[in-house]
Residue, then its C-alpha position, 0 to 999 in steps of 0.5 A: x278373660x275367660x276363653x272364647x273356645x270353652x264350650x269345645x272342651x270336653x272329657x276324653x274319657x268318661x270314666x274320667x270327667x275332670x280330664x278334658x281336651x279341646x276337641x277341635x272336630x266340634x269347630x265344625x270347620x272342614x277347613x281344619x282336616x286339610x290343615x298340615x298336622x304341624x299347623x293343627x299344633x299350632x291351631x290347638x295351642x292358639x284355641x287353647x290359650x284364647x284370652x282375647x288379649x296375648x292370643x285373640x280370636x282373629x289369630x285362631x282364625x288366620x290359622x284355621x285359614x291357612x290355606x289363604x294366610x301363609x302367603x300374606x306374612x301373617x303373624x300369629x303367636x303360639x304358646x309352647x307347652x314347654x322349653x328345653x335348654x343345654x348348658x351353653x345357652x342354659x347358663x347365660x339364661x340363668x345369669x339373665x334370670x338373676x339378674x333380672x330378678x336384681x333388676x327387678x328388685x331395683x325398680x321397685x318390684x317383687x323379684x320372685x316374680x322372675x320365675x319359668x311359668x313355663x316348664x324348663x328343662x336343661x341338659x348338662x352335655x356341651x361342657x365335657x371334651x376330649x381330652x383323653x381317648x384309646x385309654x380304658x379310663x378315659x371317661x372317667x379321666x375326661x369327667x373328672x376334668x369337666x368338673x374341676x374346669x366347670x365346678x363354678x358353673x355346675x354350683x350355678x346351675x344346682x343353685x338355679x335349680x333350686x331358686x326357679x320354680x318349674x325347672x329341672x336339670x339333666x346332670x352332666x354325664x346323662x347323655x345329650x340333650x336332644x336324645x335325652x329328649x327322645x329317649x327320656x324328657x318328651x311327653x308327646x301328650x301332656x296331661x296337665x292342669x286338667x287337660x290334654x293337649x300336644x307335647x311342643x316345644x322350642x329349645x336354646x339350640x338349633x337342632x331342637x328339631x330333632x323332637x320332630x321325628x316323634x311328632x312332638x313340634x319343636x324348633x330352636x330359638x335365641x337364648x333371649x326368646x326362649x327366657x320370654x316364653x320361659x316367662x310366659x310370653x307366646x313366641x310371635x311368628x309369622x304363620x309358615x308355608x309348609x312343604x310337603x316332603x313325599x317319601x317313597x320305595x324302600x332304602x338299598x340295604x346298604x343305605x344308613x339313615x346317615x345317607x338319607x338325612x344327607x341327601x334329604x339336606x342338600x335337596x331341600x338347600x336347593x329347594x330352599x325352605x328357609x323359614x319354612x316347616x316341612x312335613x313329611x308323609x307318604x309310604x316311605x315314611x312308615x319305611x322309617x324308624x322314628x330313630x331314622x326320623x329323629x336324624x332327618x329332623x335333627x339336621x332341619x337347621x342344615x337344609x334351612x327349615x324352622x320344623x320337620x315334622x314327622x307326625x304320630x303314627x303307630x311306629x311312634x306308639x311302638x317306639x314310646x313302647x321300646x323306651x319303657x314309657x308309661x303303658x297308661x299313658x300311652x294308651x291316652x297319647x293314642x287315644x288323644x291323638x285320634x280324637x283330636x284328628x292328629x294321629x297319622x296313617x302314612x300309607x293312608x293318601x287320603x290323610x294326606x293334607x293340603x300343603x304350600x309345595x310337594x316334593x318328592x324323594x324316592x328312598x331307593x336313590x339314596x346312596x352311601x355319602x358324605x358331606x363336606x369339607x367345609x359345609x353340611x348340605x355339600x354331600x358327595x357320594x362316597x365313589x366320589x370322595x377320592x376325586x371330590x378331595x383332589x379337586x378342592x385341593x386345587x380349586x380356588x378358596x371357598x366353600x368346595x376349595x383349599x388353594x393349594x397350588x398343583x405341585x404340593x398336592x403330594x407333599x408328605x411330613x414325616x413325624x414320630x408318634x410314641x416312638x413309631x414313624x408315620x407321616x402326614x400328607x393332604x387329606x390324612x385323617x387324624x380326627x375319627x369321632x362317632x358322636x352327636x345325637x344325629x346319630x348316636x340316638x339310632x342304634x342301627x347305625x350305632x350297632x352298624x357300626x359296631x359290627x363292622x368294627x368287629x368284622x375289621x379286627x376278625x379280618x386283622x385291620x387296625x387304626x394308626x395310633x395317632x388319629x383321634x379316634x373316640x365314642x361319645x353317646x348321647x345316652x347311657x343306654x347306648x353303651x348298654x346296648x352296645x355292650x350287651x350285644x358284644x361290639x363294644x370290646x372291638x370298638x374299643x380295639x380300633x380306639x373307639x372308647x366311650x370318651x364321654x357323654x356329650x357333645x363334644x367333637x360335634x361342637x368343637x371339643x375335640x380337645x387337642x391332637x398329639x403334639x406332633x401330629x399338630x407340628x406336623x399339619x403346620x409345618x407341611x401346611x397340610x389339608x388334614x381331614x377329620x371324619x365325624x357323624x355330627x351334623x356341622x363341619x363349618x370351618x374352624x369348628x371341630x378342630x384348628x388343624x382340621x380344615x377338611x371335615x366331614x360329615x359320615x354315619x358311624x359305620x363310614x367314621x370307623x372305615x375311614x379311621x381304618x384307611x386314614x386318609x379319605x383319598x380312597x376309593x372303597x370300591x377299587x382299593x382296600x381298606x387295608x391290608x392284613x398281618x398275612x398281606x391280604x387286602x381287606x375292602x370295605x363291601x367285604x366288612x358292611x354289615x347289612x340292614x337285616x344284620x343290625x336289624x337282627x341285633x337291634x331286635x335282640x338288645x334295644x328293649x325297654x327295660x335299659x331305657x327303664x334302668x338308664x333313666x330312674x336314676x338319671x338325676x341322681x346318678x352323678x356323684x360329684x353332682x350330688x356333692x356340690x353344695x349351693x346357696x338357698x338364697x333366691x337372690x344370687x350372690x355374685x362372686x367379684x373374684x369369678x371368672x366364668x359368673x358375671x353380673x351381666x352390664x344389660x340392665x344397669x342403666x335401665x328406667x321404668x319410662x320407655x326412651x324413644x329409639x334415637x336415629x344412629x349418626x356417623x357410624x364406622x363399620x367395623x367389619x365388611x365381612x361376605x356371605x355365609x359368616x356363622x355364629x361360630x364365626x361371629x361367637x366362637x365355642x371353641x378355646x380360646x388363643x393365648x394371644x386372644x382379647x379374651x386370654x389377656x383378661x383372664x391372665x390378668x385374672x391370674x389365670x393360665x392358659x391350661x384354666x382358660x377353658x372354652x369360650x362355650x363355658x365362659x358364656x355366663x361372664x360378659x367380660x369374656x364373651x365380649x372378648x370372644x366375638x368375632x374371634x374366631x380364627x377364619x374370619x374372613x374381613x375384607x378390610x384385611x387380607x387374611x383370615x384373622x380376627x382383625x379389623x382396621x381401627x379408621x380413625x388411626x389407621x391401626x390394624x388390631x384384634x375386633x375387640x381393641x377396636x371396638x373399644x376405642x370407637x365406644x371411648x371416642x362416642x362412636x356407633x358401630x354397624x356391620x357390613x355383610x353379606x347373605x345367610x349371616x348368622x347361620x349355624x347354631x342358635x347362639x344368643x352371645x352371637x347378639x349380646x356380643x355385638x351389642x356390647x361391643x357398641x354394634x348398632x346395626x348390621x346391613x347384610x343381604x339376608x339372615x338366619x331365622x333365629x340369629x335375627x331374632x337374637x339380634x331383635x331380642x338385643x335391640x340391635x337392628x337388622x337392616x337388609x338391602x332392598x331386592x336386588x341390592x348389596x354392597x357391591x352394587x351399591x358401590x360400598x368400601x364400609x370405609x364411609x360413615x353410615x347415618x340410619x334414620x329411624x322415624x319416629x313412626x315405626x312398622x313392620x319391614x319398613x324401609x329406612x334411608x341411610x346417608x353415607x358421610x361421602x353424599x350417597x343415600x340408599x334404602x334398606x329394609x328394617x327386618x323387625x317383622x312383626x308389631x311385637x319385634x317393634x315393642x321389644x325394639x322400642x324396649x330396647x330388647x325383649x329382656x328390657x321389656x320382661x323387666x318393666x312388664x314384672x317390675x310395673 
């Protein structure tokens, strides 16, 4: 049908007719000037994709009345103009798309018909680790690892590349995905199929959100919705309440971008914004570089929010300036922009448009901090680091507390280390990474930190041989610019090599610590620290022998290696002490705002943007000679290890199967608040004495071959294993952390998965028992194909993660939540009853549902299927399912 918003369209210029824009100001409607800018993203798509059928008139009109709409749960669909993909979530996407092209074929269809109609990009950058550090090879050594354990998923990947239309692959060793994105990939504007229209997108991974700080709207989603919208479906989401974040004064000079996003993270947790956008505005935004920007948006998953939208403004054109984008079209993103009322004036009031709340941060009061140990919105200001340390020694486990009992909060372990001796007590660090694109995509505190490096070997301050200590950059250019400026050789000094581009420490590939420092920490029981500029520290995942980690700026990663311990405090004690026994502190070493700015002035220029990316796509030598099949179908190896054949769609009919009641289910697991994707789907190695290990052993694999379980995500049989595998999760049917669970019917303690198993031989569903915030961290689509293949029915928890919701929608397992006020606890549960769910057969949106308990007791939850579209993926048994009989119909 033709769209009922045509006659808006009109050219943008008139030199060139055949380019048009919908140009929203001809609505005539005053309500779309108050609308958040981030909101009028959504209207244009929406006025755009109008078809009366996926997008109909009444939905542009809910937008255009916002102002009433957010409160009322409202579900609107929204149509992004492309979808971006890391390899984690990229190589299981791709598995789904071969096999749903075989699904396909199966039921009759046209499997080419499987195809991204969307634009699809995907960046290699969660595969590399850090195996190698302080070696002047070790990147060389640790890319040449990442291809020997990834050469199979590099060859699928290659083959899907050249088997999917309107997907292109950002080789291994370009950097990461949200800073290629920055730096690279983001078009701000598209001009396509002849028209204009804003840049937005929604990513496999969680922190998407960092495109946010160029003003190109995007968010993370489940591996499973972004396929859909990579086959052309609109995301449904309920329209969202917007908060207006107001930035005002100027950041102390002392103060990095590290600082602001940490301080922003922690107010807007106790704001709460949960499922909500923010949007900043106000003069301290034009204060901010969109560097500075990308960070604070890039940690949005940390404070809750879906977006942090930080619109166009003229320091935006100046940064696509700075990158080497395309003069032409730059001067068509501004002009656009204006045009269609979307380009902003941060110090102009009268721009600012209506929104949900306000809140305010005034930037002069942020101070230097961290964050941790356990949590990224647990910020401590560095004064109090010392002190914050020494009391979650003692305090009770949890959150901010270790457990370790007064007495042994002194305990030393002596050990050697390449013929030295050193030794080790609580608080010691032994991890010191500069990595994640949170802040290796800003060169102020990229050359911030460089500069303090230098100023530390000037003055003769060294790091023990032993702590961990490595460079990973989003992008090439950063070791460019680091280089050209002269910083480079003194981080190298203090062992900050390039290790890799990558992700790695900041999602756990930290790689192995030198074997006695590992003996050391287990045998003193000890709380060793590690020290990283990424934006998670949930426990467990950067390191096993890291339970303390913090979250710092580059610069303050550099000064805690040098003291090696974060039981310091800067302002009374030294960094260190030189060769000449003089004490060096660290306000003596800090590199001030005008310093880097001098510096960033000089070296961060276009041109290396420029000859960084031309040749991003055919710079990998051992990328270009992998040799992949042209086949459209893939060809599954049964021999595989990490490409599987997925078990999803085996059993699957054209006709439509009623959705069945669940009747007598044991729990499998009681588990409590804030578990974690990582908790629930680890990415970590995998333990050799893990479900996941014995089934690779039985593939005659060791366990130098087993690699991670990130890198496994493409083959089933691993990744089933691998749930709820993760060492610190905490079930209350034991009394450890372990993961473990108690098999009801016999009594036995064992591994989740050997559970699982025998509940499914035996015929009986499973539902999990949680708590608040469940599935929160990244968005990882095996932390709900996981459970659904270990027979998991439902999960019953007192609130969830946005996007992990979805994932479980996207599989078919159902979210049930405790009614207001309700939980385990008030409710009387063991998780030691059986659970009858009863399903009626007429189903709406967030209805309520009874559940029996075999011991007599019923109660009601919530059914968290939030829109009519989440019921049709549900009544489809998963959003895949529905994809399949829509194409193959």
């Amino acid at each position: 049908m033709s769209n009922p918003f045509a006659w808006i369209a009109e050219p943008l210029d008139s030199n060139q007719p055949a380019k048009k824009f919908f140009n929203l100001n001809k609505l005539g409607d005053a309500r779309y000037g108050r609308l958040p800018f981030s909101i009028r993203v959504l209207l244009e798509a929406a006025i755009r994709n109008c078809d009366e059928f996926l997008v109909k008139k009444e939905d542009v009109e809910n937008i255009l009345d916002w102002h009433v709409m957010q409160s009322k749960n409202v579900e609107v669909p929204f149509n992004p103009a492309r979808v971006i993909l890391q390899d984690l979530t990229g190589v299981p996407a791709v598995v789904d798309f071969a096999a749903m092209r075989d699904a396909v074929k199966k039921l009759g269809g046209d499997p080419e018909k499987i195809n991204p109609i969307c634009p699809a990009d995907l960046v290699i950058d969660h595969s590399i680790q850090v195996d190698f550090n302080r070696r002047s090879d070790s990147l060389q050594k640790n890319q040449e690892l990442e291809f020997e354990r990834n050469k199979e998923r590099f060859e699928f990947l290659k083959w899907g590349s050249q088997a999917f239309h309107n997907m292109k692959i950002i080789p291994p060793g370009s950097g990461i995905v949200h800073q290629v994105n920055l730096e690279y990939l983001a078009r701000v504007v598209f001009d396509q199929n002849g028209y204009y229209y804003p840049d937005s997108l929604v990513g496999t991974d969680s922190h998407t959100t960092m495109i946010d700080g160029l003003g190109v709207l995007g968010w993370g989603v489940g591996g499973i919705e972004a396929e859909a919208v990579m086959l052309g479906q609109p995301i449904s989401m309920v329209l969202p309440k917007v908060i207006g974040y107001k930035l005002m004064g100027n950041p102390h000079p002392l103060v990095t971008s590290t600082d602001i996003v940490l301080t922003v993270t922690k107010h807007l947790r106790q704001v709460g914004v949960v499922g909500q956008f923010v949007e900043f505005f106000g003069p301290g935004v034009a204060q901010l570089s969109i560097a500075d920007r990308a960070t604070i948006a890039n940690m949005c998953p940390e404070y809750g929010a879906t977006a942090a939208f930080f619109p166009v403004d003229e320091v935006s054109i100046r940064y696509l300036i700075q990158t080497g984008r395309d003069e032409e079209k730059i001067k068509h993103i501004k002009n656009y922009l204006l045009a269609v009322g979307m380009f902003r004036d941060f110090n102009n009031s009268a721009q600012d448009p209506d929104f949900t709340q306000v809140v305010e941060l005034d930037l002069h009061t942020v101070v230097p901090c961290c964050s941790g140990p356990k949590r990224p919105q647990d910020k401590v200001a560095v004064s109090e680091m010392k002190k914050d340390f020494e009391t979650c020694l003692g305090a009770k486990q949890g959150f901010k507390g270790f457990s370790i009992a007064p007495d042994r909060h002194s305990d030393r372990v002596k050990f050697v280390h390449s013929g030295s001796d050193f030794e080790l007590t609580h608080g010691s660090v032994v991890i010191a990474a500069i990595t994640s694109c949170t802040n290796t995509s800003n060169p102020s505190v990229m050359l911030g930190a460089g500069l303090l490096a230098k100023k530390a070997v000037d003055a003769g301050l060294t790091v023990k041989p032993y702590i961990k200590t490595s460079l990973s950059p989003g992008s090439g250019v950063v070791t460019y610019y680091l280089r050209e400026s002269g910083v480079m050789p003194y981080l190298a000094q203090l062992g900050f090599d390039v290790v890799g581009y990558g992700c790695m420490t900041c999602i756990g590939n930290s790689g192995p610590l030198p074997e006695p420092v590992a003996e050391a920490i287990t045998q003193g029981d000890l709380i060793a620290v590690g020290v990283l500029s990424g934006n998670r520290n949930f426990e467990g995942r950067i390191h096993p022998n890291t339970r303390a980690n913090y979250l710092a700026s580059p610069p303050l990663v550099i000064a805690y290696a040098i003291a090696g311990t974060v039981r310091i405090d800067f302002e009374k004690e030294p960094l260190g002490v030189n060769a000449e026994g003089k004490e060096i502190f660290l306000k003596d070493l800090w590199p001030t705002r005008d310093e880097i700015q001098a510096v960033e002035h000089q070296y961060v220029i276009p041109g290396m943007f420029k000859e960084v990316y031309q040749k991003i796509e055919t710079v990998n030598e051992s990328w270009n000679a992998l040799d992949t099949p042209s086949d459209k179908l893939y060809t599954w190896n049964p021999k595989s290890t990490y490409i599987k054949s997925p078990p999803f769609f085996e059993n699957l009919t054209l006709e439509l199967q009623p959705p069945k009641s669940i009747v007598d289910a044991y729990v499998l697991l009681n588990l409590g608040d804030s578990v974690t994707t990582d908790h629930i789907s680890p990415a970590g190695n995998i333990a050799r004495n893990s479900p996941a290990a014995r089934y690779l052993t039985s593939r005659s694999l060791t366990p130098r071959e087993f690699n991670s379980y990130g890198s496994r995500r493409g083959n089933d049989a691993v990744m089933v294993r691998g749930t709820f595998a993760n060492i610190r999760l905490s079930n209350k049917f034991i009394n450890k952390q372990a993961p473990q669970t108690i098999h009801f019917p016999s009594g036995e303690t064992l591994d989740v998965y050997d559970a699982a198993e025998r509940y499914k031989q035996a015929g009986h569903p499973l539902i999990v028992l949680t708590g608040k915030e469940y599935g929160s961290g990244s968005s990882r689509d095996w932390a709900a194909k996981g459970p659904f293949l270990l027979g998991i029915k439902a999960i019953l928890a007192e609130s969830y993660e946005r996007i992990h919701r979805s994932n479980l929608v996207g599989m078919g397992v159902i979210p049930l939540q405790y009614l207001p006020g309700e939980d385990a606890e008030s409710l009387g549960l063991t998780g030691r009853e059986r659970y009858t769910i009863v399903i009626p057969e007429e189903l709406a949106p967030r209805m309520n549902v009874q559940i029996k308990l075999d011991t007599g007791k019923t109660f009601q939850a919530i059914m968290r299927f939030d829109t009519d579209v989440e019921l049709t993926y549900f009544r489809n048994g998963g959003i895949l399912n529905y994809m399949i009989r829509k194409m193959a119909s």
